[in-house]
VOGU-3710 file (C-alpha; in Angstrom, 3 decimals, decimal comma):
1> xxxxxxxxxx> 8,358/-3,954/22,814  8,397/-1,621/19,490  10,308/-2,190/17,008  12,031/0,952/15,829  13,647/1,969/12,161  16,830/2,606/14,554  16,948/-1,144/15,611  17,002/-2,664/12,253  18,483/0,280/10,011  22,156/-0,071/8,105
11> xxxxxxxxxx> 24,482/2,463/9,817  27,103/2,077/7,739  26,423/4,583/4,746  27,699/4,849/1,426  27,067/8,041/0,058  28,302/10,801/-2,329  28,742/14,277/-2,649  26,018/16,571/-4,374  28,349/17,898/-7,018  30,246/14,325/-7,287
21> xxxxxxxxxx> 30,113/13,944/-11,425  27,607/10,696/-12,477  30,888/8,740/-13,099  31,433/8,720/-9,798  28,071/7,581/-9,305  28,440/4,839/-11,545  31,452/3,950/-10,033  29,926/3,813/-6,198  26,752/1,452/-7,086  29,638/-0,556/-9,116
31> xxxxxxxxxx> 32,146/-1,187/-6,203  29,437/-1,362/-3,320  26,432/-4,221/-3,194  23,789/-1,176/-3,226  21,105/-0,138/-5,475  20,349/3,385/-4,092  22,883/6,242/-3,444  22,474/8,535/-0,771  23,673/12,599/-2,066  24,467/14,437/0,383
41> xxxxxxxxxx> 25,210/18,356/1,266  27,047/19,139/3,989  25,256/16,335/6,189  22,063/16,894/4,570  20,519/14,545/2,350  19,638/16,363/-1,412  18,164/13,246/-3,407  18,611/9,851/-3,564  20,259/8,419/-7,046  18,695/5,031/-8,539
51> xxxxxxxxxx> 20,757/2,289/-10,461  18,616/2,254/-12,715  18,786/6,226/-13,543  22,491/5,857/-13,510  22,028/3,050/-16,469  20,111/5,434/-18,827  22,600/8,329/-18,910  25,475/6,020/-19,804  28,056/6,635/-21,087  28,181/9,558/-18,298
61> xxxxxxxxxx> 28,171/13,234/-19,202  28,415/16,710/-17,514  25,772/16,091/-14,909  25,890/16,112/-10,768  24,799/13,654/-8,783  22,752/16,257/-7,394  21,078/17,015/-11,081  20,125/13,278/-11,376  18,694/12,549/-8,118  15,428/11,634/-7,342
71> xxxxxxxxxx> 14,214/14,193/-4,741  11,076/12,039/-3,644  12,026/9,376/-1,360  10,953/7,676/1,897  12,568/8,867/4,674  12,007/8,628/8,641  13,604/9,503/12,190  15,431/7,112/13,914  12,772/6,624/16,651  10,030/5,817/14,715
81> xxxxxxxxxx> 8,044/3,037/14,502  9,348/0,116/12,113  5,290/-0,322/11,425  4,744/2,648/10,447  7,871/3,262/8,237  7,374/0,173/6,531  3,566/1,176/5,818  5,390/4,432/4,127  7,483/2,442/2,310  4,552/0,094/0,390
91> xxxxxxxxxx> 2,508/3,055/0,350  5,546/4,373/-2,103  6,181/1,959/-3,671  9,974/1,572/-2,888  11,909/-0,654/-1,303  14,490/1,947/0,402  14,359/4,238/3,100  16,416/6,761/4,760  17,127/7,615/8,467  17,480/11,162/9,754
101> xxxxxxxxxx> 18,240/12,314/13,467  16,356/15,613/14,883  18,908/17,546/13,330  18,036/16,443/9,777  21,474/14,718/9,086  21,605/11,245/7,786  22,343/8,743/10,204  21,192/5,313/8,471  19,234/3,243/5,800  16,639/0,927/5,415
111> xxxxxxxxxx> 18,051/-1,427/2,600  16,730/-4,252/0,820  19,450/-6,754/2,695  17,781/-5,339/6,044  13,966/-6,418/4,506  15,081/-9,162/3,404  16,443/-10,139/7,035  13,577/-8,690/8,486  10,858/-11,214/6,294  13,308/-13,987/7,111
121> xxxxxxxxxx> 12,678/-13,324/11,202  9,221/-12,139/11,016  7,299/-13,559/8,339  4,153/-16,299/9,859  5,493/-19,877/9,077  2,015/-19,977/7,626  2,573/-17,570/5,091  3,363/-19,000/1,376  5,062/-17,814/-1,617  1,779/-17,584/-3,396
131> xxxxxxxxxx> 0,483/-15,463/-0,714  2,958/-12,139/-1,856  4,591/-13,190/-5,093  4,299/-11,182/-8,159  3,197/-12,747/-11,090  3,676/-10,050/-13,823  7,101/-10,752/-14,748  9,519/-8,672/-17,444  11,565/-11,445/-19,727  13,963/-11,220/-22,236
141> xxxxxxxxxx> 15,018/-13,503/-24,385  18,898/-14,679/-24,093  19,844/-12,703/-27,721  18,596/-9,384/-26,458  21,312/-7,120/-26,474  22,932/-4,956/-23,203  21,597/-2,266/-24,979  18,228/-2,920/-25,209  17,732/-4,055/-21,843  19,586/-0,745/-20,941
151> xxxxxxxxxx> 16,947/0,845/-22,504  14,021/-1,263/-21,250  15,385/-1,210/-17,307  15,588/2,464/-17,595  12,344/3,336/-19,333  10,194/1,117/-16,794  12,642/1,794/-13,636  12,238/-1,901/-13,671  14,102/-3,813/-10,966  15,130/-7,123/-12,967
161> xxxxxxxxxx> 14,655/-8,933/-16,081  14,303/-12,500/-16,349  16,169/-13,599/-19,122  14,809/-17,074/-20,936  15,739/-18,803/-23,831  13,653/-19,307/-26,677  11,538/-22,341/-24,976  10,770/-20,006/-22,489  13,068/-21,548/-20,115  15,058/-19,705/-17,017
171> xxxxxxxxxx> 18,423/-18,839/-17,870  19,120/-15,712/-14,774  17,860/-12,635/-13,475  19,749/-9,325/-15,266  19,688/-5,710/-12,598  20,953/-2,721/-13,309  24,388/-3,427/-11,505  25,472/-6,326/-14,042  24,352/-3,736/-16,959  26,189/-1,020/-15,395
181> xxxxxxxxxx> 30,082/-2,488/-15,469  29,370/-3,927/-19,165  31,126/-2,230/-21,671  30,223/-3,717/-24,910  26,170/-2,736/-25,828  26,047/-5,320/-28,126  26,454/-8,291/-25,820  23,816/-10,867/-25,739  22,461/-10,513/-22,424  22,224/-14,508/-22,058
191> xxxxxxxxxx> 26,535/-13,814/-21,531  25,837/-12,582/-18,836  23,458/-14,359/-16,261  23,814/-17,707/-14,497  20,833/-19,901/-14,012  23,046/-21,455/-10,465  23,195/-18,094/-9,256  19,024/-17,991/-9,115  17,343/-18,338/-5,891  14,047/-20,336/-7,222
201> xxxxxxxxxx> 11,069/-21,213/-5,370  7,682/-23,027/-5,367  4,334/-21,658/-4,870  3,448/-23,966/-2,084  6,764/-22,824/-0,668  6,996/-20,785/3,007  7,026/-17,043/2,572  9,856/-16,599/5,745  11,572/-19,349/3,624  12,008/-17,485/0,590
211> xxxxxxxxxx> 13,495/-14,512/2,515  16,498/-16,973/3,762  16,909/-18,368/0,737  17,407/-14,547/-0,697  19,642/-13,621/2,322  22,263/-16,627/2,334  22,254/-15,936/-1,457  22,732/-12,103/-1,349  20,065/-12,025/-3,060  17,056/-9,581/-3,892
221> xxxxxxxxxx> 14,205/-11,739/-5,257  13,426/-15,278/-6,370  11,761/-16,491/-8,941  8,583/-18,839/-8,821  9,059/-21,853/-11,107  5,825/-23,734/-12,581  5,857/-26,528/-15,190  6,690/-30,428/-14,911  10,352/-29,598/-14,642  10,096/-26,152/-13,033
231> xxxxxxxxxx> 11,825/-25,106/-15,446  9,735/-21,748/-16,484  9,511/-18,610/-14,868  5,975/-18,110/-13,202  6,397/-15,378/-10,389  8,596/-13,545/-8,707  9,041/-12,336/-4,867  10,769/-9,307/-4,729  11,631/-7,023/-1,440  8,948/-5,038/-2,472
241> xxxxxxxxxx> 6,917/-8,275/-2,060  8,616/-9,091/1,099  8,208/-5,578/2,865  4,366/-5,562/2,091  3,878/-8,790/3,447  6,231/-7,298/6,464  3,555/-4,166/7,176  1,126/-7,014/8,094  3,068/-9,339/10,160  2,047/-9,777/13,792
251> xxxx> 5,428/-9,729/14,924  5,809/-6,164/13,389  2,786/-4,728/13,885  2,928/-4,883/17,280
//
């Protein structure tokens, strides 16, 4: 049987109002375990606000959450295909997509906790991390400040930074959500990651794996460790990773 978006989607929405101020914005992605925000217009989606947007306008001015929105996002009917809204998806190049009845109004959302679940159930036992990892990873040292990795998450809309010490070795991933509730812009970054907190992997390691790993962690990538200790950062599988490697599984596809 086809798998539809309907089947798999998140329901339960957080959204916010198209004239909601970017405070409020701030304070949504804050208090909720999400990474994009839904604005909405009297049932009708507008845009979709980023994180990492929200972290380069800080501290927040004048603006709407309607004025910062992104207003180019995946989006698909509830009784589509999961195939083919997943091929949207990595054809976009994001990891989030929305779920509209006939009617136009917003009735659910693809998140990265649902691909995650999804690659967990789906993926071939015979696919390996080193199949779908990335291997172009953005570090920081432990010293850099919140402020410049403000600036560098926002500038390259970049998902994480893996923050190592000056051996090179792991010391956490940083997002846009720990940046956004940190009110001092001078911290050292290395203040605030946790090395226990990372979900690490080897390259040899099962794909479907991973993606368990990630979900009992709540968490949205893992890191690929290399070295005699594993004890540098080498890779990293990210839902992005996870919902390309999705589009070709034979479970999904058919």
């Amino acid at each position: 049987m086809t798998m539809r978006i309907a089947d798999v989607m998140t329901s339960e929405l957080v959204t916010i109002r198209s004239e909601a101020p970017l405070s409020e914005c701030r304070d949504l992605l804050l208090r909720h375990p999400i990474h994009h925000l839904p604005v909405v217009d009297a049932e009708r989606v507008v845009g979709v606000v980023h994180a990492e947007t929200v972290l380069g306008m800080l501290p927040p001015d004048h603006r709407t959450a309607a004025q910062v929105a992104s207003r180019v996002y995946p989006w698909a009917y509830a009784h589509e295909a999961l195939w083919d809204v997943l091929g949207r998806c990595a054809a976009s190049l994001d990891d989030v997509c929305l779920v509209k009845d006939e009617q136009g109004r917003l009735v659910g959302i693809l998140t990265e906790r649902d691909v995650v679940r999804l690659a967990a159930e789906h993926l071939p036992a015979s696919q390996r991390v080193d199949d779908i990892a990335s291997t172009t990873l953005r570090s920081v040292t432990a010293g850099c400040t919140v402020s410049q990795a403000t600036e560098r998450i926002h500038r390259q809309m970049a998902r994480h930074l893996v923050v190592v010490d000056q051996q090179g070795a792991l010391l956490g991933l940083l997002s846009a959500q720990e940046l956004l509730g940190c009110v001092d812009p001078q911290l050292a970054v290395g203040r605030l990651v946790d090395a226990r907190r990372v979900v690490r992997v080897d390259w040899g390691d099962g794909a479907a794996r991973t993606a368990s790993a990630m979900l009992d962690a709540n968490a949205d990538a893992a890191v690929v460790m290399t070295g005699r200790e594993h004890r540098a950062p080498d890779g990293l599988v990210t839902v992005t990773d996870l919902l390309r490697a999705l589009r070709l599984a034979p479970a999904i596809a058919t």
